[in-house]
C-alpha positions in Angstrom: -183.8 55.3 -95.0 -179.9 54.2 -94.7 -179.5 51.1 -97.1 -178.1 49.1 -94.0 -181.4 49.4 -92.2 -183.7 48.0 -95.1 -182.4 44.8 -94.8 -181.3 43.5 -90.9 -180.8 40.1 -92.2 -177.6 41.5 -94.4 -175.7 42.7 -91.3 -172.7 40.7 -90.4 -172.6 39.8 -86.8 -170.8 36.7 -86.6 -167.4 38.5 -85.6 -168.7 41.4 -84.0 -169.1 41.7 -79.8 -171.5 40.3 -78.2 -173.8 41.1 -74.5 -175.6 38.7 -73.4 -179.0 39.7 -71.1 -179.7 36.5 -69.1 -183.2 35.1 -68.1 -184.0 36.5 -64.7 -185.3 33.2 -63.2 -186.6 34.5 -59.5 -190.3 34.6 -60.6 -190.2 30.5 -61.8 -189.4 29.1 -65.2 -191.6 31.7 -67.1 -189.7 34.0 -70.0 -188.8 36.9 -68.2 -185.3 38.7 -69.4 -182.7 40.7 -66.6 -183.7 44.6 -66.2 -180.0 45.3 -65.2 -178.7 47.5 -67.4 -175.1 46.0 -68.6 -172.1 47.9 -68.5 -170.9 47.1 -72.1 -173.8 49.1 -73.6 -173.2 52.5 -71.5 -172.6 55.3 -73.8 -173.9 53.4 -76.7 -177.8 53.4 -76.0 -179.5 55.5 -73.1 -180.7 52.8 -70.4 -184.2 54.4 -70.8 -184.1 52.8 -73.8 -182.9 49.8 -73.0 -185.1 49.4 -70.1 -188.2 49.7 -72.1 -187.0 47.6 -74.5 -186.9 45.1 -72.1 -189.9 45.5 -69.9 -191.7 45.7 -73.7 -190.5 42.3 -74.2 -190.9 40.5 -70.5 -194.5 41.8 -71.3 -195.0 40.1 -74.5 -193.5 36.9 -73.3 -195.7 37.1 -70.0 -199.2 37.4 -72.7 -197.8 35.2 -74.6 -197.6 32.6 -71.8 -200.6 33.7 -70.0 -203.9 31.0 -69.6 -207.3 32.6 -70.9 -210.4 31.5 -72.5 -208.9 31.4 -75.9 -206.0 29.3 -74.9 -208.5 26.7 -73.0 -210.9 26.3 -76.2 -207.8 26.5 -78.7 -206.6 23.4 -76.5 -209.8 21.4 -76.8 -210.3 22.3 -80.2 -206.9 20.9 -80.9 -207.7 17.6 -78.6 -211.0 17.1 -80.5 -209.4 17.0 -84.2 -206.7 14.8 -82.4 -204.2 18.2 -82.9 -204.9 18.6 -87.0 -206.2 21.9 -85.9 -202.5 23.1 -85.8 -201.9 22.4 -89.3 -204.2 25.3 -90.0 -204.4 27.7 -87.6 -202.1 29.8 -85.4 -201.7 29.1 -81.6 -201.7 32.3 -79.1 -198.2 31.7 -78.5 -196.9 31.8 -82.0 -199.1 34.8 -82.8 -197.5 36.3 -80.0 -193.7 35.0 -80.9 -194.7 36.7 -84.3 -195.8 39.8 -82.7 -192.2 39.5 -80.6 -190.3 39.5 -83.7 -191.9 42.2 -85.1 -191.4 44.4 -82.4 -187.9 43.6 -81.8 -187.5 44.6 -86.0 -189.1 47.7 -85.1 -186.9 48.3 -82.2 -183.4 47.5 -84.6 -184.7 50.2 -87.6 -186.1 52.9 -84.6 -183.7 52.9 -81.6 -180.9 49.7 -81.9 -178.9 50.1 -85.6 -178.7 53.5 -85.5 -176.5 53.6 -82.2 -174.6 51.0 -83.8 -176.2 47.7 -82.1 -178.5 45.1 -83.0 -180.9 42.7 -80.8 -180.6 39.2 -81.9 -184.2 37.2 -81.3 -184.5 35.1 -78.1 -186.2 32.4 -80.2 -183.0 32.3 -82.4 -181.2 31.6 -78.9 -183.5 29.0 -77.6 -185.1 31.7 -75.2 -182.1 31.1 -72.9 -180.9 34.6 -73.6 -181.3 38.1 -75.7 -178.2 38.8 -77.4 -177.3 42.5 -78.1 -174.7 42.5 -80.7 -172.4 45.6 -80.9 -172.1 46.2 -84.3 -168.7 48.1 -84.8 -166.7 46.5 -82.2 -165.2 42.5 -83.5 -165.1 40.0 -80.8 -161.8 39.8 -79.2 -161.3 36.4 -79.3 
């Protein structure tokens, strides 16, 4: 594998261009990222791709975020030891924000750096947006 790929956190992406896929907000406040493929990406990644990239993701968030038994007896368990359970154990949601990352690693080595972009983690942007950065075009600022 290309030295570049081993190590993500080594590529520059301060100066390069930037697309920005905005939280599609119709369905409530939940985490759920625009389909619309942008026009910035065409030619650089199929929108097959892209698309399941996406849906992948709105999927994750929507587990992530879901009510179950697990997330009602990790609530009370946390009430009853007046929230030291969190010290030592996982929530759903940050196994699941793990499990997010992850994927979205996989997705840069497998489908994203090889055409020359790179998905930025919604967690590193406050979940407000997932930023696609295009790795050999700078920002024309």
């Amino acid at each position: 594998m290309d030295r570049k790929m081993d190590d993500l956190s080594q590529i520059p992406v301060n100066h390069c261009a930037k697309v920005f896929i905005q939280r599609d907000y119709s369905e409530g406040t939940t985490v759920h990222f625009q389909e619309k493929f942008p026009q910035e990406l065409e030619g650089k990644i199929e929108i097959e791709n892209f698309i399941t990239t996406i849906r992948k993701l709105n999927d994750m968030y929507s587990e992530a975020e879901s009510l179950n038994g697990r997330t009602y007896c990790e609530s009370c368990f946390a009430c009853m030891t007046a929230y030291l359970s969190y010290i030592c154990m996982n929530t759903h949601y940050e196994i699941m924000l793990k499990k997010i990352k992850r994927y979205i690693d996989d997705q840069n080595h497998t489908v994203y750096v090889p055409r020359g972009l790179l998905l930025v983690d919604p967690v590193e942007r406050g979940l407000r947006v997932l930023e696609v950065c295009i790795l050999n075009e700078v920002n024309g600022r």
